[in-house]
ROGU-924181 format. One record per residue (C-alpha): x negated, y, z. Coordinates in steps of 0.25 Angstrom, whole numbers, plus 5000, padded with zeros to 4 digits. Example, Ala and Ser with C-alpha at 12.3 -4.5 7.8 and 13.67 -1.06 7.14 Angstrom:
<lokols>
495149825031
494549965029
</lokols>
This chain:
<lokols>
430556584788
430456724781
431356674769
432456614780
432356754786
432456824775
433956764769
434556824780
434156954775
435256974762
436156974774
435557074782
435457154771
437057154767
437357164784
436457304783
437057354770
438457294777
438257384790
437657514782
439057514775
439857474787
439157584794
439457684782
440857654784
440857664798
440057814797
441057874785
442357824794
441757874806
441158024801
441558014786
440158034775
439558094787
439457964796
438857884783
437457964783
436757894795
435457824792
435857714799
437057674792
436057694777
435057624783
435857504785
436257524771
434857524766
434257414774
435157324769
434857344755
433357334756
433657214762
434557154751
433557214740
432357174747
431757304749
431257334761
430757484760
432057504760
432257424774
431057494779
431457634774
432657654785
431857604796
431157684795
432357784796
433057694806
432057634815
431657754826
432957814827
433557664829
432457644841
433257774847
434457724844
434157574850
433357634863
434657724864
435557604863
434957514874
434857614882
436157644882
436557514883
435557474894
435857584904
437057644900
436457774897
436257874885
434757874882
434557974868
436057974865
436057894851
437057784855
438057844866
439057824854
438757674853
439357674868
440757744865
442057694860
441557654845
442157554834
441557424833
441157464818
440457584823
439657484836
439257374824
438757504816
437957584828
437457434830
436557434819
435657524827
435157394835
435157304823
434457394811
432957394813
432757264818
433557204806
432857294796
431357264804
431557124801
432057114787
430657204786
429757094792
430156994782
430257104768
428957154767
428857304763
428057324749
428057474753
427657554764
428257684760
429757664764
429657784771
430157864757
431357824757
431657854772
431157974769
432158014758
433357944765
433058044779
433058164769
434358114761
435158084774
434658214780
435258304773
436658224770
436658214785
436558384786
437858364779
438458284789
439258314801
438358374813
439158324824
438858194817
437258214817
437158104807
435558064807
435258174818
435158284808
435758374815
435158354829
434458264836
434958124839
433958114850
434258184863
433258294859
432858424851
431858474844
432158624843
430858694839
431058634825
432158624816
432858484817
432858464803
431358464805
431258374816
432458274810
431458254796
430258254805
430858144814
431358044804
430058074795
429158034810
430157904811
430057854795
428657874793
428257794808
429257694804
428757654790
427457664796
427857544808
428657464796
427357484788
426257424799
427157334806
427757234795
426857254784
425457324787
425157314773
426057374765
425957354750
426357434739
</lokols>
């Protein structure tokens, strides 16, 4: 059964690398090099390549970036959708006047996690420190999104996403803290949920 799963997985992988270059287009015509910086759009990239190589640190690496901001998102959207009403703000703009590309695109939000949770059950992780390279890739994408356009707030850099401040700290502090808390209790659940065990 696992090796009748498992072919469908080379096109899964080119439908990820697909949509992270869809969703690069779709950013750079919409906000220029700005609107290509958002972890969403790389994670989709990198996903799809640890797919295709077989490496599934590399899966495991952005959910660990992706997986608790994307539960916001989700609660956000059905909420939305349920009762017509903003809940934290994160996907009013799904409900305006958009472009089909741009829906396909935000659509990956649902459809992400669940794709990349399942390619893990079957590719066993060899490693259990994935958490490194989330790590480098929140630093990087930090300080290329400073350079961006604030109205933008590409990756909540420059404030909060959520309807909430933190004001007693700077917010550099509390963004590095923030994804630091969500990688290391992500890698954690990956680790003790799929594999137990994690050899080296």
């Amino acid at each position: 059964m696992n090796k009748n799963i498992e072919k469908i997985f080379p096109a899964l992988g080119i439908l990820f690398i697909f949509l992270g270059l869809l969703a690069y287009y779709n950013g750079f015509k919409l906000s220029g090099i700005d609107g290509i910086w958002w972890f969403s759009y790389t994670g989709l990239l990198i996903i799809g390549i640890g797919i295709l190589t077989k490496k599934p640190h590399w899966i495991a690496s952005q959910v660990n970036i992706l997986l608790i901001p994307y539960l916001f998102w989700n609660v956000d959207f059905f909420y939305v959708l349920i009762t017509g009403n903003s809940l934290f703000g994160l996907t009013d703009y799904f409900f305006t006047a958009r472009t089909l590309l741009s829906q396909i695109i935000t659509a990956q939000h649902l459809l992400v996690i669940p794709a990349a949770l399942f390619v893990l059950y079957f590719k066993r992780l060899k490693q259990n420190d994935f958490w490194k390279i989330s790590f480098v890739q929140i630093i990087i994408f930090f300080f290329i999104s400073r350079f961006t356009n604030p109205e933008i707030n590409i990756n909540c850099v420059f404030e909060n996403c959520l309807p909430f401040e933190i004001t007693f700290i700077p917010y550099e502090i509390v963004w590095f803290t923030g994804y630091i808390a969500m990688i290391f209790a992500t890698n954690l659940l990956l680790v003790r949920m799929f594999f137990g065990k994690v050899y080296k």
